[in-house]
N, C-alpha and C positions, 0 to 999 in steps of 0.2 A: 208513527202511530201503530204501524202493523207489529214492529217490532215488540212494544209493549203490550202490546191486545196480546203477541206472542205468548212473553214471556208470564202477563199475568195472568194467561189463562191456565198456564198451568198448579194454579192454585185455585183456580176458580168450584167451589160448590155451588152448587142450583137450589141446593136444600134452604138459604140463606133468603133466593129469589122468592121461593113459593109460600115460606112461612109468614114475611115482612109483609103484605100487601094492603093496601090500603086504596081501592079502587074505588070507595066512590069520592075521591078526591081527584081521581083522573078527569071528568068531566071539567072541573075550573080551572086544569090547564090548557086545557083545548083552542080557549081564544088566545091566550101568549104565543101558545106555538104558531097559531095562522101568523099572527103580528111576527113573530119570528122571522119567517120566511118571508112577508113585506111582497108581496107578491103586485100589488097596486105601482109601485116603480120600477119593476123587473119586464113585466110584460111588454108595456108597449116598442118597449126597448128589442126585445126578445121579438116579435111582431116586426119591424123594421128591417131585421139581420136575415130574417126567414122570407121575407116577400109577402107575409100576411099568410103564408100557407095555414092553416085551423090546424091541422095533423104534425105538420112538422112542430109550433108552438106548444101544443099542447102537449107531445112526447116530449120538447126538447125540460117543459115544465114539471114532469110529473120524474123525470131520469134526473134532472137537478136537485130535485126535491128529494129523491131518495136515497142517493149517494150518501148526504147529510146524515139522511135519518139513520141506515145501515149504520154507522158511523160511531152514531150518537147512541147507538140501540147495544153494539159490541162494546163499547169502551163502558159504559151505566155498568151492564152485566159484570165485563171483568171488575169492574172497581167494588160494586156492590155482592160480587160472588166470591168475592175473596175473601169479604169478611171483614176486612178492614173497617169499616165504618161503622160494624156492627160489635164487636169486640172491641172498639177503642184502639187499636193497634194503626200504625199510620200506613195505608195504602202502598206509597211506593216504598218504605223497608220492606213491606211485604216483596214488592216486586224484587227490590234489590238481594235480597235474602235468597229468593229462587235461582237466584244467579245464573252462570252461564256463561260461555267463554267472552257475549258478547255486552256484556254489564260492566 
């Protein structure tokens, strides 16, 4: 993953991120993503491993939870900053194009 985030970030423009936006569509993903994260069968589980401690579940909750998101949040950007999706041109040619000795 890093390796790509790498390489296609050097084609990444931000101009692409700021002009595309469509925010009030964000709202009606809000519940997929809780469902995403499924957090109703992680917990108790998570609760058990910890001793019940409130502080230790709830960091070990919210550090699980964002690792993802980080994740999820750099790979959208490069895919969507590259342009690819926006231009019709295919994503990873883009990346593969950029090349590198490690492509």
């Amino acid at each position: 993953f890093a390796l790509l985030a790498i390489i296609g970030a050097q084609t990444l423009s931000l101009e692409p991120l700021k002009t595309v936006v469509h925010w009030a569509a964000v709202p009606a993903t809000i519940p997929i993503l809780l469902q995403c994260l499924n957090f109703a069968n992680m917990v108790p589980l998570v609760c058990s491993y910890l001793g019940g401690s409130r502080a230790r579940v709830r960091l070990s909750v919210i550090l699980g939870s964002l690792i993802p998101l980080l994740i999820c949040i750099i790979w959208d950007a490069v895919m969507l900053g590259s342009g690819g999706g926006l231009s019709g041109m295919d994503p990873v040619r883009m990346i593969l194009a950029a090349g590198g000795w490690w492509v």
